[in-house]
C-alpha positions in Angstrom: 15.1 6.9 10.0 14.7 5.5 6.2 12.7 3.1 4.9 13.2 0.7 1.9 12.6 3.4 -0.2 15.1 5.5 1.1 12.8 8.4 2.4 12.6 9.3 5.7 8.6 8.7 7.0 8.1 12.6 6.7 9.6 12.7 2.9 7.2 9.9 2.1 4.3 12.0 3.6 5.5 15.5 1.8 6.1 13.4 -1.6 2.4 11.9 -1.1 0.1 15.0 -0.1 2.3 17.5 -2.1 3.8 16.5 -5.5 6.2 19.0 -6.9 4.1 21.1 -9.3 6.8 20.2 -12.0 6.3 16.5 -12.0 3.6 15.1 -13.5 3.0 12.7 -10.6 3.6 11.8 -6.9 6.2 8.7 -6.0 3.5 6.4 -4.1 5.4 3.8 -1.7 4.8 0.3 -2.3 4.6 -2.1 0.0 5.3 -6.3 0.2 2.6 -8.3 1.6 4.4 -8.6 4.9 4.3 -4.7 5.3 0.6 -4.6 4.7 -0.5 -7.5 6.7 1.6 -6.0 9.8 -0.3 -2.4 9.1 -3.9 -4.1 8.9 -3.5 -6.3 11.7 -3.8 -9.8 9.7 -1.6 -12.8 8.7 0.6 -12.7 5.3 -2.2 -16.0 4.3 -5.5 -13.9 4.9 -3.5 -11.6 2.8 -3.2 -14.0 0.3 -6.5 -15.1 0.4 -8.0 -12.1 -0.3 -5.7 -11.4 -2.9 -7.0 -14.6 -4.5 -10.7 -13.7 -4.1 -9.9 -10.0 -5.5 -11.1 -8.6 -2.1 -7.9 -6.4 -2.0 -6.0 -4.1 -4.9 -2.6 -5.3 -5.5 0.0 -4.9 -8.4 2.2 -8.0 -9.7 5.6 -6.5 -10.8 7.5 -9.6 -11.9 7.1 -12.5 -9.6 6.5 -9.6 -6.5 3.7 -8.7 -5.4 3.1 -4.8 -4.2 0.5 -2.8 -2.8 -0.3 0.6 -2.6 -1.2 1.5 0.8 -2.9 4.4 0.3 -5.6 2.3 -2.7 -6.0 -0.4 0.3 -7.4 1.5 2.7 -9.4 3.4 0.8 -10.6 -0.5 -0.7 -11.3 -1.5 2.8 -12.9 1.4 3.7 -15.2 1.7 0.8 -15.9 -2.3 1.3 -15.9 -2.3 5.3 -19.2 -3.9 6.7 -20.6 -3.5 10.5 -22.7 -6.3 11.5 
């Protein structure tokens, strides 16, 4: 099955964890704020808010707003506190 993109899930892998040694870079999926709050198990407003308080990566393309999936987990991972 596709995604947005148009890759299959296993494409997307393959394209991520091994870029074609004749391109200088890997195509990284970006995802809408609705995609990213459904993966991280929170609402499209916490999103929002921690957009606002620069507690989450994001890129503005336009008026859209995109992540990267892969440079917010490793944000929340690097920033995750354990009371």
């Amino acid at each position: 099955m596709q995604d947005k993109s148009g890759f299959t899930p296993q494409e997307n892998e393959r394209l991520i964890t091994e870029p074609d040694a004749d391109k200088c870079f890997a195509i990284k999926p970006l995802l809408t704020k609705q995609d990213v709050a459904n993966y991280i198990g929170v609402t499209t407003r916490t999103l929002e808010i921690w957009m606002r308080e620069g507690r989450i990566p994001f890129f503005r393309i336009g008026r859209s707003v995109r992540f990267s999936l892969e440079d917010v987990l490793a944000h929340l991972h690097a920033h995750n506190r354990v009371n």
